[in-house]
C-alpha positions as a printed Julia matrix, in Angstrom:
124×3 Matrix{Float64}:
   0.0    0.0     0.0
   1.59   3.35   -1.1
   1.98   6.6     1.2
  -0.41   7.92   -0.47
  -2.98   5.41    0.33
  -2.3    5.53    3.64
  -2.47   9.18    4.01
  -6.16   8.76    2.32
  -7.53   6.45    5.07
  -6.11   7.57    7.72
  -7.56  11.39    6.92
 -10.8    9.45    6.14
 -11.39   7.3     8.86
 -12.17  10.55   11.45
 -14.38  12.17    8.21
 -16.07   8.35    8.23
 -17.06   8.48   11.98
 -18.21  12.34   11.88
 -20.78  11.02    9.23
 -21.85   8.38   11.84
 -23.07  11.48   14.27
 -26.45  12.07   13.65
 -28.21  15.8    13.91
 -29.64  15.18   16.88
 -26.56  13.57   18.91
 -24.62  16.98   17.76
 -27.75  18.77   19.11
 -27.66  17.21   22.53
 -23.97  17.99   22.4
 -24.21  21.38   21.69
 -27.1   22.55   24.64
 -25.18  20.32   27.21
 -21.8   21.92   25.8
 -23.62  25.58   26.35
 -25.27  24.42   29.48
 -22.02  23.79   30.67
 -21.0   27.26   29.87
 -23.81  28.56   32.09
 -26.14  29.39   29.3
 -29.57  28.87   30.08
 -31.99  27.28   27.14
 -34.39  30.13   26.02
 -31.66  32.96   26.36
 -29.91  34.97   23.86
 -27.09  34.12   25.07
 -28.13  30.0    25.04
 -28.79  30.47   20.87
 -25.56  32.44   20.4
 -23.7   29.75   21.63
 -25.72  26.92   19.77
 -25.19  29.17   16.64
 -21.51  29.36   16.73
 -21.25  25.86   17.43
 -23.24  25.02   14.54
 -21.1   26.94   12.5
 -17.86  25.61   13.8
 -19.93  22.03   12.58
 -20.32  23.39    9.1
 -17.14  25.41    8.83
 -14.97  22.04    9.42
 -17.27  20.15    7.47
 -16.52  22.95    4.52
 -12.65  22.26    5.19
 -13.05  18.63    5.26
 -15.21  19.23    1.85
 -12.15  20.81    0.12
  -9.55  18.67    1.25
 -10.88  16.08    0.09
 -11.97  17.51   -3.07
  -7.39  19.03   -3.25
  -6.83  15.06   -2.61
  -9.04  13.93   -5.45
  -7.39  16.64   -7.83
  -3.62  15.5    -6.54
  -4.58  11.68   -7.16
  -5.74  13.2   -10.83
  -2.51  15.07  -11.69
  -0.7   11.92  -10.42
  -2.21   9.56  -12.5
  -1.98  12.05  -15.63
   1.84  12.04  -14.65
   2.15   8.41  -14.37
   0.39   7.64  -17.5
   2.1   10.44  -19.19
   5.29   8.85  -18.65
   4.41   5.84  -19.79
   3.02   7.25  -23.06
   7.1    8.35  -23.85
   9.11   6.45  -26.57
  12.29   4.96  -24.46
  13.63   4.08  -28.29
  16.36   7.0   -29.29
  15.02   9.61  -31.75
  18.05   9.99  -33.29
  21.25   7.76  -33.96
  24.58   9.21  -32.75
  25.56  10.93  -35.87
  22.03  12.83  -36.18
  20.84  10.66  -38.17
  16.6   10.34  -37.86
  15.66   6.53  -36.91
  11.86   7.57  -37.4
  10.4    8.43  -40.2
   8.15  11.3   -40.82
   5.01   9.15  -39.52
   6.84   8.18  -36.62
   8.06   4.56  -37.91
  11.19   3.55  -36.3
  13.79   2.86  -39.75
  16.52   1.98  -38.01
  20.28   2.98  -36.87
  22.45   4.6   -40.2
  25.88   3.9   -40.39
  28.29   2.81  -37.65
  26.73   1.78  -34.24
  23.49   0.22  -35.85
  23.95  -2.74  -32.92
  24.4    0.09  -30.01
  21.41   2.38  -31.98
  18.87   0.01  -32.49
  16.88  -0.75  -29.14
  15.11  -3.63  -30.62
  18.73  -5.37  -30.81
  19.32  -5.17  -26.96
Protein backbone atom coordinates (compact mmCIF):
# COMPACT_ATOMS: atom_id res chain seq x y z
CA UNK A 1 0.00 0.00 0.00
CA UNK A 2 1.59 3.35 -1.10
CA UNK A 3 1.98 6.60 1.20
CA UNK A 4 -0.41 7.92 -0.47
CA UNK A 5 -2.98 5.41 0.33
CA UNK A 6 -2.30 5.53 3.64
CA UNK A 7 -2.47 9.18 4.01
CA UNK A 8 -6.16 8.76 2.32
CA UNK A 9 -7.53 6.45 5.07
CA UNK A 10 -6.11 7.57 7.72
CA UNK A 11 -7.56 11.39 6.92
CA UNK A 12 -10.80 9.45 6.14
CA UNK A 13 -11.39 7.30 8.86
CA UNK A 14 -12.17 10.55 11.45
CA UNK A 15 -14.38 12.17 8.21
CA UNK A 16 -16.07 8.35 8.23
CA UNK A 17 -17.06 8.48 11.98
CA UNK A 18 -18.21 12.34 11.88
CA UNK A 19 -20.78 11.02 9.23
CA UNK A 20 -21.85 8.38 11.84
CA UNK A 21 -23.07 11.48 14.27
CA UNK A 22 -26.45 12.07 13.65
CA UNK A 23 -28.21 15.80 13.91
CA UNK A 24 -29.64 15.18 16.88
CA UNK A 25 -26.56 13.57 18.91
CA UNK A 26 -24.62 16.98 17.76
CA UNK A 27 -27.75 18.77 19.11
CA UNK A 28 -27.66 17.21 22.53
CA UNK A 29 -23.97 17.99 22.40
CA UNK A 30 -24.21 21.38 21.69
CA UNK A 31 -27.10 22.55 24.64
CA UNK A 32 -25.18 20.32 27.21
CA UNK A 33 -21.80 21.92 25.80
CA UNK A 34 -23.62 25.58 26.35
CA UNK A 35 -25.27 24.42 29.48
CA UNK A 36 -22.02 23.79 30.67
CA UNK A 37 -21.00 27.26 29.87
CA UNK A 38 -23.81 28.56 32.09
CA UNK A 39 -26.14 29.39 29.30
CA UNK A 40 -29.57 28.87 30.08
CA UNK A 41 -31.99 27.28 27.14
CA UNK A 42 -34.39 30.13 26.02
CA UNK A 43 -31.66 32.96 26.36
CA UNK A 44 -29.91 34.97 23.86
CA UNK A 45 -27.09 34.12 25.07
CA UNK A 46 -28.13 30.00 25.04
CA UNK A 47 -28.79 30.47 20.87
CA UNK A 48 -25.56 32.44 20.40
CA UNK A 49 -23.70 29.75 21.63
CA UNK A 50 -25.72 26.92 19.77
CA UNK A 51 -25.19 29.17 16.64
CA UNK A 52 -21.51 29.36 16.73
CA UNK A 53 -21.25 25.86 17.43
CA UNK A 54 -23.24 25.02 14.54
CA UNK A 55 -21.10 26.94 12.50
CA UNK A 56 -17.86 25.61 13.80
CA UNK A 57 -19.93 22.03 12.58
CA UNK A 58 -20.32 23.39 9.10
CA UNK A 59 -17.14 25.41 8.83
CA UNK A 60 -14.97 22.04 9.42
CA UNK A 61 -17.27 20.15 7.47
CA UNK A 62 -16.52 22.95 4.52
CA UNK A 63 -12.65 22.26 5.19
CA UNK A 64 -13.05 18.63 5.26
CA UNK A 65 -15.21 19.23 1.85
CA UNK A 66 -12.15 20.81 0.12
CA UNK A 67 -9.55 18.67 1.25
CA UNK A 68 -10.88 16.08 0.09
CA UNK A 69 -11.97 17.51 -3.07
CA UNK A 70 -7.39 19.03 -3.25
CA UNK A 71 -6.83 15.06 -2.61
CA UNK A 72 -9.04 13.93 -5.45
CA UNK A 73 -7.39 16.64 -7.83
CA UNK A 74 -3.62 15.50 -6.54
CA UNK A 75 -4.58 11.68 -7.16
CA UNK A 76 -5.74 13.20 -10.83
CA UNK A 77 -2.51 15.07 -11.69
CA UNK A 78 -0.70 11.92 -10.42
CA UNK A 79 -2.21 9.56 -12.50
CA UNK A 80 -1.98 12.05 -15.63
CA UNK A 81 1.84 12.04 -14.65
CA UNK A 82 2.15 8.41 -14.37
CA UNK A 83 0.39 7.64 -17.50
CA UNK A 84 2.10 10.44 -19.19
CA UNK A 85 5.29 8.85 -18.65
CA UNK A 86 4.41 5.84 -19.79
CA UNK A 87 3.02 7.25 -23.06
CA UNK A 88 7.10 8.35 -23.85
CA UNK A 89 9.11 6.45 -26.57
CA UNK A 90 12.29 4.96 -24.46
CA UNK A 91 13.63 4.08 -28.29
CA UNK A 92 16.36 7.00 -29.29
CA UNK A 93 15.02 9.61 -31.75
CA UNK A 94 18.05 9.99 -33.29
CA UNK A 95 21.25 7.76 -33.96
CA UNK A 96 24.58 9.21 -32.75
CA UNK A 97 25.56 10.93 -35.87
CA UNK A 98 22.03 12.83 -36.18
CA UNK A 99 20.84 10.66 -38.17
CA UNK A 100 16.60 10.34 -37.86
CA UNK A 101 15.66 6.53 -36.91
CA UNK A 102 11.86 7.57 -37.40
CA UNK A 103 10.40 8.43 -40.20
CA UNK A 104 8.15 11.30 -40.82
CA UNK A 105 5.01 9.15 -39.52
CA UNK A 106 6.84 8.18 -36.62
CA UNK A 107 8.06 4.56 -37.91
CA UNK A 108 11.19 3.55 -36.30
CA UNK A 109 13.79 2.86 -39.75
CA UNK A 110 16.52 1.98 -38.01
CA UNK A 111 20.28 2.98 -36.87
CA UNK A 112 22.45 4.60 -40.20
CA UNK A 113 25.88 3.90 -40.39
CA UNK A 114 28.29 2.81 -37.65
CA UNK A 115 26.73 1.78 -34.24
CA UNK A 116 23.49 0.22 -35.85
CA UNK A 117 23.95 -2.74 -32.92
CA UNK A 118 24.40 0.09 -30.01
CA UNK A 119 21.41 2.38 -31.98
CA UNK A 120 18.87 0.01 -32.49
CA UNK A 121 16.88 -0.75 -29.14
CA UNK A 122 15.11 -3.63 -30.62
CA UNK A 123 18.73 -5.37 -30.81
CA UNK A 124 19.32 -5.17 -26.96
Amino acid sequence: MSGFAKFLIVLLFPLTLAACSTTDNDRVADQNKCSSYGFEPGTDGFANCMMKRDNRRADQQTDQQKTMTWLEQQDQQAQQRRQANDDIDPRPAFDKNGNPNFDAQGNYIGCHGVGCMVDDPDNN
